[in-house]
N, CA and C of each residue as an Amber inpcrd file, in Angstrom:
protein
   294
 -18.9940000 -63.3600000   0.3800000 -18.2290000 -62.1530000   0.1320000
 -17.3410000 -62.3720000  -1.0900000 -17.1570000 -61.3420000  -1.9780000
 -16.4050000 -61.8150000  -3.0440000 -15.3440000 -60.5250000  -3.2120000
 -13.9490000 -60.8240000  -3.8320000 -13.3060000 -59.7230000  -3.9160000
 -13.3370000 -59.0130000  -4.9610000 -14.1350000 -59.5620000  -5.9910000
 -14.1700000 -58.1860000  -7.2250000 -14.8820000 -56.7250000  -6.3080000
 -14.1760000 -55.5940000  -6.9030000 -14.8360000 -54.5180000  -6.2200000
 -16.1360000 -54.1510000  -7.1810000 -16.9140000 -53.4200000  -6.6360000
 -18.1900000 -52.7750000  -6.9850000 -17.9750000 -51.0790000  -7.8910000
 -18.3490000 -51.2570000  -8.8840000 -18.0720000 -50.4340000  -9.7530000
 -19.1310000 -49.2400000  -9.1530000 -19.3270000 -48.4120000  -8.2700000
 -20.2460000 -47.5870000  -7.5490000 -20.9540000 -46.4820000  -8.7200000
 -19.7520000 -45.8340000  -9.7830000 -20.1650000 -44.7020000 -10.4260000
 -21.1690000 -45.5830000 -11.4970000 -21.2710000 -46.6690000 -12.2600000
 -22.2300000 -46.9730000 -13.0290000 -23.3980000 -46.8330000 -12.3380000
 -23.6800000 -46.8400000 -10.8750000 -25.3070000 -47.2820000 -10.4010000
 -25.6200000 -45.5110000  -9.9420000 -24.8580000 -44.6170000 -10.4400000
 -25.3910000 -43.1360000  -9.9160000 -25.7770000 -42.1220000 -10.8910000
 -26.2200000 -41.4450000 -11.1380000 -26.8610000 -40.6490000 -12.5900000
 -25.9190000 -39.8170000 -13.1920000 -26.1140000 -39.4020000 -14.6000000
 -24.9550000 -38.7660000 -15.1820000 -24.1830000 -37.3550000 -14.2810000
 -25.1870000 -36.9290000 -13.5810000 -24.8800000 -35.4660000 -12.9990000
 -23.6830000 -36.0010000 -11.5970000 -23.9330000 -37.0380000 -11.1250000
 -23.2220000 -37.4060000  -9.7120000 -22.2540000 -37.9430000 -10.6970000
 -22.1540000 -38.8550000 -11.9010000 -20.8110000 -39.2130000 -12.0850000
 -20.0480000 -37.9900000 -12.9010000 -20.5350000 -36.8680000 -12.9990000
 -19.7250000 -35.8770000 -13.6180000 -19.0230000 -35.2510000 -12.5270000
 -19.9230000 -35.2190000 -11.2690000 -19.4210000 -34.1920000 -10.4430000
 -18.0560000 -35.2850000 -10.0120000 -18.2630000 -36.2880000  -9.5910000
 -17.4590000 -37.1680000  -9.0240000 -16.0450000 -37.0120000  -9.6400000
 -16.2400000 -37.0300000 -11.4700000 -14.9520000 -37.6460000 -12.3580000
 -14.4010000 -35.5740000 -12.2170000 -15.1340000 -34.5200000 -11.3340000
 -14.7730000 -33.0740000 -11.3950000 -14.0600000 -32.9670000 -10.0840000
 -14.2480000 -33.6120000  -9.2450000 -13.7810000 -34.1160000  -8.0890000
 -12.2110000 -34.4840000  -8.2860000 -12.2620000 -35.8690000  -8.9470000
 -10.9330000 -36.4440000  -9.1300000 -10.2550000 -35.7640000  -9.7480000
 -10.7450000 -35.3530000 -10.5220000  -9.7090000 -34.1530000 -11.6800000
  -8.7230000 -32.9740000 -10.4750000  -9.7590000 -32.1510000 -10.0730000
  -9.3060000 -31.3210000  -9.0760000  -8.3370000 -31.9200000  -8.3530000
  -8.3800000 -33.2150000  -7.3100000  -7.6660000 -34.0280000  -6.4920000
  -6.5700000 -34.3330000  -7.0670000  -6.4820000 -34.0780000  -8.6110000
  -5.2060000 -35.3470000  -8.9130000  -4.5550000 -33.4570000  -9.5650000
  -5.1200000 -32.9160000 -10.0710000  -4.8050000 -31.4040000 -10.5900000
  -3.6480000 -30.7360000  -8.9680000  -4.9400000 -30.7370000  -7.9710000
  -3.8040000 -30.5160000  -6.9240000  -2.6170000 -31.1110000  -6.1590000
  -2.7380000 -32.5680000  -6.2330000  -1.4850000 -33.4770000  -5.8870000
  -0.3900000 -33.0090000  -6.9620000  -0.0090000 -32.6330000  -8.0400000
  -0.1420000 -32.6230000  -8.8690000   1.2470000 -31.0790000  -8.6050000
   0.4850000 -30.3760000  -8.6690000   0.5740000 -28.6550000  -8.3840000
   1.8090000 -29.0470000  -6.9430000   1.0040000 -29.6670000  -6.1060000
   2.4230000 -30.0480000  -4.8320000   3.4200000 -30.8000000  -4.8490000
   3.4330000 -31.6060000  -5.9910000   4.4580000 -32.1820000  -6.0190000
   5.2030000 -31.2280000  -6.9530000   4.8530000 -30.5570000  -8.0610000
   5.6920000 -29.4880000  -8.5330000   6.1440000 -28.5080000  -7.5410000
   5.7870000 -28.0350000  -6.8800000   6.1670000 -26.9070000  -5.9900000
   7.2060000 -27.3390000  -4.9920000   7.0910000 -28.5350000  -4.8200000
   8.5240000 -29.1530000  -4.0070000   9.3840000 -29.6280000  -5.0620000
   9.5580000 -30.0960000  -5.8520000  10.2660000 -30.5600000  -7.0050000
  10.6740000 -28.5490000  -7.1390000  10.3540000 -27.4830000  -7.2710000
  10.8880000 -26.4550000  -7.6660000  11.5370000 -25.9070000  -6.2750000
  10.9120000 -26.4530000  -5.2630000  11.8500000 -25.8230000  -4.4760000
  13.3640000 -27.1180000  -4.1320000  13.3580000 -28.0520000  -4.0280000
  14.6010000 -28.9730000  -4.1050000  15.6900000 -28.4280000  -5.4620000
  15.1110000 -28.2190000  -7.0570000  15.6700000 -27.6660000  -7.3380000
  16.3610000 -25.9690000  -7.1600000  15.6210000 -25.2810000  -6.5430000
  15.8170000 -23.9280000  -6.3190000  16.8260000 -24.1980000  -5.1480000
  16.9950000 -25.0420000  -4.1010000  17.9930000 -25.2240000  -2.9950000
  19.2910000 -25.9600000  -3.4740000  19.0840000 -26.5170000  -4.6000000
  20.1670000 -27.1130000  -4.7150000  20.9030000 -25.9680000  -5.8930000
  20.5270000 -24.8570000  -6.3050000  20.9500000 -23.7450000  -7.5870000
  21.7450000 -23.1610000  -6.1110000  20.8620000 -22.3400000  -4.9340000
  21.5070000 -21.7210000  -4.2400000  23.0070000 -22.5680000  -3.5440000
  22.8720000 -23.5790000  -3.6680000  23.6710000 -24.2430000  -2.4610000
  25.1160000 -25.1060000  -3.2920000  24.8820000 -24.9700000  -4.6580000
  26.2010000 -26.1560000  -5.7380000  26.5540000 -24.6070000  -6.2530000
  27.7460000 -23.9490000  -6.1410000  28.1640000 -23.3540000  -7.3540000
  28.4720000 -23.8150000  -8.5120000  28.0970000 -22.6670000  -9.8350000
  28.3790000 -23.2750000 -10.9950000  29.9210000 -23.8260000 -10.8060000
  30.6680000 -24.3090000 -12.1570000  31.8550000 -24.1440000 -12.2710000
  32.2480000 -24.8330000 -14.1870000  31.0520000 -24.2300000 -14.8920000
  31.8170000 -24.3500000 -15.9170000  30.3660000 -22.8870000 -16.2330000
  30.4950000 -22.0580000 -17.3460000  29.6860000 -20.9850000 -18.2200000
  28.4670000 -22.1330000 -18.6490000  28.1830000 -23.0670000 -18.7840000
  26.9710000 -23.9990000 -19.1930000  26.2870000 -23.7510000 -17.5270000
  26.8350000 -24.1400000 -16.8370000  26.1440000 -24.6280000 -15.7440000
  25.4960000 -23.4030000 -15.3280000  26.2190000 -22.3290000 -15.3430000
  25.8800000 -21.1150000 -15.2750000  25.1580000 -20.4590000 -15.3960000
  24.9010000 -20.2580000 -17.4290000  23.4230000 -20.1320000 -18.2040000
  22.6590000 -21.2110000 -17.7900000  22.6910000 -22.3320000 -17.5310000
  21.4040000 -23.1550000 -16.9180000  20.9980000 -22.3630000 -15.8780000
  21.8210000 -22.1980000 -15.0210000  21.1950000 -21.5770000 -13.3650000
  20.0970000 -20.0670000 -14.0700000  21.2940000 -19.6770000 -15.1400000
  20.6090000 -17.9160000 -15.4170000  19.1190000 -18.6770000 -16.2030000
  18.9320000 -19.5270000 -16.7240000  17.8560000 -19.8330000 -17.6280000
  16.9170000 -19.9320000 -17.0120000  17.0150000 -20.8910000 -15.9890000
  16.0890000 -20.9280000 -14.5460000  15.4960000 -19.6630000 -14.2110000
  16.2470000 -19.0030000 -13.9950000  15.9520000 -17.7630000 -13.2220000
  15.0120000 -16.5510000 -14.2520000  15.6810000 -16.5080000 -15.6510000
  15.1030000 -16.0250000 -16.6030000  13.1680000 -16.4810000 -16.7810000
  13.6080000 -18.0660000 -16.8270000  12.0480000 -18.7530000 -17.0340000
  11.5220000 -18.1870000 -16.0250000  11.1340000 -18.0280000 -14.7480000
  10.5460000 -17.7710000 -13.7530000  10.0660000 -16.1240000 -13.7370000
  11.3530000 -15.3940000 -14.1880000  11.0110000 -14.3210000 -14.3720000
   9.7830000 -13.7300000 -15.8570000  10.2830000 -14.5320000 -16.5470000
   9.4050000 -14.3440000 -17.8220000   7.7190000 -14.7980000 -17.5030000
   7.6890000 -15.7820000 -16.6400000   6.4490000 -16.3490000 -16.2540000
   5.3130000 -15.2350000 -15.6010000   6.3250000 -14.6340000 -15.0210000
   5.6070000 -13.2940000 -14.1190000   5.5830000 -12.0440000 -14.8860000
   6.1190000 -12.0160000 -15.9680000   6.0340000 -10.5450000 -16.6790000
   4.0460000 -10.6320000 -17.3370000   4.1790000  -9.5680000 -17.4770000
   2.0690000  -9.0940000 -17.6180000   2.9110000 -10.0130000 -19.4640000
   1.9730000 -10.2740000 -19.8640000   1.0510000 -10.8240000 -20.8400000
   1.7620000  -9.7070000 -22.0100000   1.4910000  -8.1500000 -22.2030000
   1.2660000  -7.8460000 -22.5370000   2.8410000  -6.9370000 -22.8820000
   3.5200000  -6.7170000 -21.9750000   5.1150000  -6.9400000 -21.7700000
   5.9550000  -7.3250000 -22.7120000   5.3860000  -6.4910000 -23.7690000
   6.2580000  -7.4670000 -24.8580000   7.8190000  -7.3290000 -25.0520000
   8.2210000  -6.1370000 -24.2510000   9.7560000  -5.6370000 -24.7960000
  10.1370000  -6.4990000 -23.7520000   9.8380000  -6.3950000 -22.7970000
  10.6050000  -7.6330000 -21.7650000  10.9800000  -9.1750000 -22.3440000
   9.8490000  -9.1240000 -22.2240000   9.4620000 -11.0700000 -22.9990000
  10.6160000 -11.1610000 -24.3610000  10.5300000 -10.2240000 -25.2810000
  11.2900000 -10.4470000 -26.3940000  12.6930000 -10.0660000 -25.6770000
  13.1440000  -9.4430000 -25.1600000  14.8520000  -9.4800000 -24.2080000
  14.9580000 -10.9420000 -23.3890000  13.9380000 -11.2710000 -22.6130000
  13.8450000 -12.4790000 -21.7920000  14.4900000 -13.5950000 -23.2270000
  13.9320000 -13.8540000 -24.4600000  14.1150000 -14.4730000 -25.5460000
  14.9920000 -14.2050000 -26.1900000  15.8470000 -13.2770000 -26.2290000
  16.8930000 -13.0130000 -26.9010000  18.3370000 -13.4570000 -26.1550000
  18.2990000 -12.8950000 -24.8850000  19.1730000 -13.4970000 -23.8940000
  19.2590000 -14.9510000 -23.8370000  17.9990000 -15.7020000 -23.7020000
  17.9710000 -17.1580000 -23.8100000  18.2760000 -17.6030000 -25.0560000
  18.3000000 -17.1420000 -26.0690000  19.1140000 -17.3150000 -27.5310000
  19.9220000 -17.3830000 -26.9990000  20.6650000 -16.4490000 -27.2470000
  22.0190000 -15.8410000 -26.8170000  22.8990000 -17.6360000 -26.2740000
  22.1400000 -17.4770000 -24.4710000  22.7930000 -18.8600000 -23.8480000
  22.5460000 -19.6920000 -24.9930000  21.6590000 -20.2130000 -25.4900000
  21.9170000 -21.8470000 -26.6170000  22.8720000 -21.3070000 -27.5410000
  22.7790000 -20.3590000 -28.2370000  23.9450000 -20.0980000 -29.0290000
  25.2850000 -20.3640000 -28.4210000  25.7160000 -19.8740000 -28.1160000
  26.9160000 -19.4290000 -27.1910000  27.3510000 -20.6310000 -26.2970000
  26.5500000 -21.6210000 -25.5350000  26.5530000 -22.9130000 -24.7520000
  27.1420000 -24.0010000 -26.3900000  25.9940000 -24.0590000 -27.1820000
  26.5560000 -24.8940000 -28.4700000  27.8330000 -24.8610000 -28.8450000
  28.6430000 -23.7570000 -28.5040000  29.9230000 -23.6230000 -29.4610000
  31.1450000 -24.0760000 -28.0580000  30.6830000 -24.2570000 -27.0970000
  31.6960000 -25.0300000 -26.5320000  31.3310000 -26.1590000 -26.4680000
């Protein structure tokens, strides 16, 4: 018995090692996707649950909230999207000068 492992995908044909390396992709694509979605909700519990207490912390929380919202506007939405971007100016401007 020996402990080097057995390299399995060299001894299988190009079509099984494509599907295989389409496999892992997906697997690591969705681990991936869940660890973001808890990472957004720990941050989303901890926005509801710390009040701000300086105007930075503030526009961060509003930026958050802005990004998320902008994410969901149609594509095509442009007067939104360009207000969504102007407002978020706005905070970096305005955050910089204190």
């Amino acid at each position: 018995m020996s402990d080097t492992p057995i390299e399995l995908d060299r001894h299988r044909g190009m079509a099984a090692q494509k599907a295989t390396d389409l496999r892992r992709l997906v697997a690591d694509a969705e681990a991936n996707a869940k660890t973001l979605r808890d990472r957004q909700l720990e941050i989303e519990a901890q926005l509801l649950t710390v009040p701000a207490t300086t105007w930075p912390e503030a526009a961060a929380k509003a930026r958050y909230v802005l990004n998320l919202y902008a994410a969901a506007l149609d594509p095509q939405d442009s007067q939104h999207r360009n207000l969504v971007a102007a407002v978020l100016s706005d905070f970096s401007r305005l955050t910089d000068k204190i």
